[in-house]
Structure formats: C-alpha cells, structure tokens
C-alpha positions, 0 to 999 in steps of 0.5 A: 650158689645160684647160676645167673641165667643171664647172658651178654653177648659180648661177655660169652667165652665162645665166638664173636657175636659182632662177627655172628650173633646166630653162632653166639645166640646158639651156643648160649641157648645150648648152655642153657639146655644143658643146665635146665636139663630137668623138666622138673626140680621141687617146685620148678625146672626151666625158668629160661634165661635172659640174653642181652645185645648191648648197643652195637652192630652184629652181624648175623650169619647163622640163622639162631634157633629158639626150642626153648620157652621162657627165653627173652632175647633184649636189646637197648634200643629199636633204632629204626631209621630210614634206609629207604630214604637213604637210598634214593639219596644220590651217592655223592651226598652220603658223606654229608648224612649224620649216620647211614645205617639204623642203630641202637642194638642191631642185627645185620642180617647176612642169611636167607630165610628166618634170621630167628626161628621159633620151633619146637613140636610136642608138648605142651607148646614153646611158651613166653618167648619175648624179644625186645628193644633191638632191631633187625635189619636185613640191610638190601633189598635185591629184587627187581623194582621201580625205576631199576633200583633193586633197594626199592623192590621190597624183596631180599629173602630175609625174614626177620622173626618167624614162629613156626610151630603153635605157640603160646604167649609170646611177646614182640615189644620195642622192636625195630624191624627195617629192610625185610623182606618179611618182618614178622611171621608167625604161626598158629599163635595163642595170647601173642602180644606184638606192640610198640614196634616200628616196623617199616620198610619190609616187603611185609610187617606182620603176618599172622598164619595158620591160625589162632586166638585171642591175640593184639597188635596194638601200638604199632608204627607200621608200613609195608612194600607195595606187593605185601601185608602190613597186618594180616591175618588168617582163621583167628579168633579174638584178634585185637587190632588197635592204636596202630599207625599204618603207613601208605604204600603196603597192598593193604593196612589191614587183611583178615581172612576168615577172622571171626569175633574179633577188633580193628578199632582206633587205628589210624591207616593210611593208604594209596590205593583202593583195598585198605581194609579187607574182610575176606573169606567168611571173616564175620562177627567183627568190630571195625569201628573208630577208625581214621581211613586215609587213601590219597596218591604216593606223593614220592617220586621212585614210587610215584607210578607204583599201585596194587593193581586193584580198581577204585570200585574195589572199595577202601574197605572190603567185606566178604562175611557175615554180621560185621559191624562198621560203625562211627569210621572216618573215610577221607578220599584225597584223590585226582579224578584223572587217575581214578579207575576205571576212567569216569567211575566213582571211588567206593568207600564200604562195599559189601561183595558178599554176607549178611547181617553186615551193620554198617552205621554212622560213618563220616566220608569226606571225599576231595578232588587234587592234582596231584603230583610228586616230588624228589624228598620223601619227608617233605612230599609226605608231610605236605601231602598230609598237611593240605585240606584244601582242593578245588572241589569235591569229589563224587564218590559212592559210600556204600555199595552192597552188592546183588548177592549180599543179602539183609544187611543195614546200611545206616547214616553212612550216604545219602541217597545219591551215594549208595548203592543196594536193593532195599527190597533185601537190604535196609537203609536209612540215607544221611540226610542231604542239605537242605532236604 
C-alpha cells in the first residue's frame, strides 16, 4: 500500500501548529527523512512531500529547518493586507476596522532571524523547494523610526524566508510577506523562479546574495522600507527582472551589483528619491528597457520627512558598467523645486558615472514641477499623488549626464542639447530635437 506524502498541519498526531507550526513543520520533515531514507530505490528514492497550512493563524516560535529537496510547503491564500496602515490609525478607532491582522494562511513569526531556513551542504545542491499561497507576517516592527513610532521603523530582526546554501530550482509563487524586517534572502541561487508575490511593508523584499544564474523575478507586487532593497542582486548572470510593480519608499526599486548579461524590462517603479535603478560595481551587458520610472515626494505624512539620503544630481538611474543598453524607458519627474538637492541643481535621470560601451536611446522624460504636500490617509494621499498630471510649469532637468571618466558611450534621442551633459570629443550623441529647431 503506498504511504501519502502529503501532509496537513492540522491533522499531524504531533504538537499544535496554531501554538508552533516551526515544531510541526519539523517533526513532519523528520518523518519524512525517515521514510525517504534511500537515496535510491528502481527508479526512484526521494520524491519529497507536500505540507499543507489550511486557512487559519499559526503561530511561529521554532524556526523550521528545510534539508530536504523536492518539499513544497503551500497554503490557501497570501493574505496581505496593510499593517502599516493600521498602525498609523489612532487606536481608538480600530474596534471600527473590518479586520486588524493580515489573513489567508498565515504564519505569526514569534523568532528572530529566519522564520524558515533553507540548508544543506554537499552534493548535489537542495533542489526544487517551493513555498506557495500563505503569508509570513512578522507582526511588529521595533526599531527606532519617524516620529517615535517603532511600527514605522522597518526593523524587527525577522527575516522571513532565507536560502543559505547554493541551491537549484526553487520556486517563491503566491506568497504574501508583510512586517519583515527581510522578506526574501537567498544565496547562490540557480533557475529560482520568485513571481506573483506581495511582498510589502519589509524593511527589504528580495535579496538575491552571494551569487547566481539564470533566474526571474517576474510579476511581483513589491515595496520596501526606506533603509532597504526591494530587488537587489549581487554577481548574477541571466537574471531576469520583469512585470513587477514597485512600490515607493524603498532606498531603491532595483539594485544590481556586478549583474552581467541580464534583463530589467516592462517594470513599473515607483520611487520618492533619487537612485531608483542602480547598475553598479561593473554590472555590464544589461537590457533595461521598456520600463516606466516614476519619482515624485512621499505624499503620506509618518514619512513626509523620510529620504535615502542621496542628492537629486545622483541620477534616477545609475550606471557604474560597461555596454549596457537603456533603450525606449519612460522617466516622469514629479517634484517641488524647492526640495530639490543640492539647492538650485537640476534633477538628473541617466547618469553614467563610469563604463563604456553604455548605449542609451530613444527614452522619453517628462519632468513637471508640484507643490507638494502630505496628508494624514495613506490610501488616498497616495492615489491622489498618482492621479494628478497637471502642474504650473515644467521643470529643468538634465536627462543625461556622462560623466569625465566614462568614456565612448552613446547617447541617442534621449535630450536635447540643453539636457545632456558629455564630451562628444569621447562620447557620441545625437540630441532629441528641440520645438521648433
């Protein structure tokens, strides 16, 4: 008679897993070492196992440990919603909320560090891990924050899912991650596929280290605190990043450092600070292109005095690498001239600080001044800021700037002679033309 390797929390002869799932999630994955004990039967030997978290709160107070391949851990819904929000609600006017605590399949993260931790050494690598459709929420936040509020400080020690040896085909799908202080962190990844998450409110959302290849972050709802990444990546290869919507307020939407050969298309960021889209440390041989950049001021008022501490001249977009190509991008600059820094500076877009072989063509930058201003709802300050094209004038910005140092780059119908800024003597440029010219 064939064993089921399927497992529901709820129904495991051992623990409670509304008190700690990390207890249950455990003892399940010890059973199943013990019954997949061969490494090799006719055929077979480890076909992993499937655990289930049906709808309901459990709690989290063991971190769980994963040394096994081919183990799906799935739920039956992401249930995100706003904690943050929430939280800048007076107190007295939570008994009239319709709930006050995200939902679906959730796990209440009561540990430090990695709620759920991916290792194993030797070989070959941990393989096809998946964890899908239930949400990880690490209920406060504790640190020092705007205004003395610590729920706004984006800090708590909790990480929520994290890889930490090298690793092959893993799959983060239908997740809902909230109140981390590190949603997603994963090392030395191989073919990891992270898609239709939402993944916000964490101090930082997806954290690719160490190195990798040939993976996507594709279809992602994402927003990060203002200290953290959300999407950033170090020496990877192949990396595709694509239909994700990023959220403002995280230092940046999307950090590469030393990324090579690899995608950031049909992405819609959103920032309220200057280095949006940074490609850093030789990232060289990328495709950034079809994108829509926004950068315009927080419009909510905890956060109305928040930055990233970088200057308006750092660029919305960053190149430190070789032969990159930035082609057809939209760039909308929404700001109050009075908050521009340095005082009296023009905005840059695309600054090229160092590399050659950088081709950047055909990209449209609108550029509007506003005064702006912030107001107590989150919601509706948000959708309002989104929702109004109209301003008193334009606003002077530089669209290009390359830098001395960067040398034998192109810069194509991407400003006009009046908006960019490099020697043609080592660079070449052909300007967008002028009305009228």
């Amino acid at each position: 008679m064939s064993i089921s390797n399927h497992f529901d929390v709820t129904t495991w002869p051992h623990g409670d897993p509304h008190d700690d799932l990390g207890a249950v999630t455990n003892s399940i994955i010890a059973e199943v070492k013990e019954r997949q004990a061969a490494a090799e039967v006719p055929d077979g030997g480890r076909p992993g196992a499937v655990i289930h978290l049906p709808p309901g709160d459990y709690r989290l107070r063991t971190p769980v440990l994963i040394d096994v391949s081919f183990l799906r851990i799935e739920g039956s819904g992401h249930g995100f919603t706003s904690s943050s929000i929430r939280f800048n609600v007076p107190q007295e006017e939570w008994p009239g909320l319709h709930e006050l605590w995200p939902g679906g399949s959730r796990v209440l993260v009561d540990v430090e560090g990695a709620a759920f931790r991916v290792a194993r050494t030797g070989s070959p690598r941990i393989s096809s891990v998946e964890f899908s459709g239930f949400c990880i929420d690490g209920l406060h936040f504790t640190g020092d924050a705007p205004g003395g509020n610590p729920e706004n400080s984006y800090r708590n020690g909790k990480t929520g899912i994290q890889v930490a040896e090298a690793n092959d085909s893993f799959r983060i799908a239908d997740m809902g991650f909230v109140y981390l202080e590190h949603a997603l962190e994963l090392w030395n990844a191989d073919a990891l596929a992270v898609h239709d998450n939402f993944i916000a409110e964490c101090g930082s959302c997806i954290e690719l280290r160490g190195w990798g290849q040939a993976s996507k972050i594709a279809d992602n709802l994402i927003g990060a605190g203002p200290w953290g990444h959300s999407i950033y990546a170090e020496n990877h290869g192949g990396l595709l990043i694509t239909a994700n919507n990023v959220f403002p307020r995280g230092s940046s939407s999307v950090r590469l450092r030393g990324v090579t050969r690899s995608s950031v298309t049909g992405n819609r960021l959103h920032s309220f600070y200057p280095g949006m889209l940074i490609l850093e440390e030789g990232s060289s041989e990328n495709l950034v292109s079809a994108n829509h950049l926004l950068r315009d001021h927080e419009p909510w008022t905890p956060f109305a005095e928040v930055d990233n501490g970088l200057d308006d001249d750092f660029g919305l977009l960053r190149i430190s690498g070789d032969d990159n190509s930035v082609i057809g991008n939209h760039f909308s600059e929404i700001v109050d001239p009075q908050r521009v820094r340095p005082a009296g500076a023009a905005p840059v877009i695309v600054r090229v600080a160092s590399g050659s072989g950088n081709y950047i063509a055909t990209n449209h930058v609108v550029a509007k001044s506003v005064d702006a201003t912030a107001n107590d709802s989150c919601f509706e300050a948000q959708v309002d800021a989104l929702l109004a094209t109209e301003s008193s004038e334009g606003l002077a910005v530089t669209t290009v700037v390359v830098d001395p140092g960067a040398r034998a780059n192109t810069v194509l119908d991407s400003g006009t002679v009046a908006q960019v800024v490099l020697d043609d003597a080592v660079n070449a440029f052909r300007p967008t033309p002028s009305v009228g010219s």
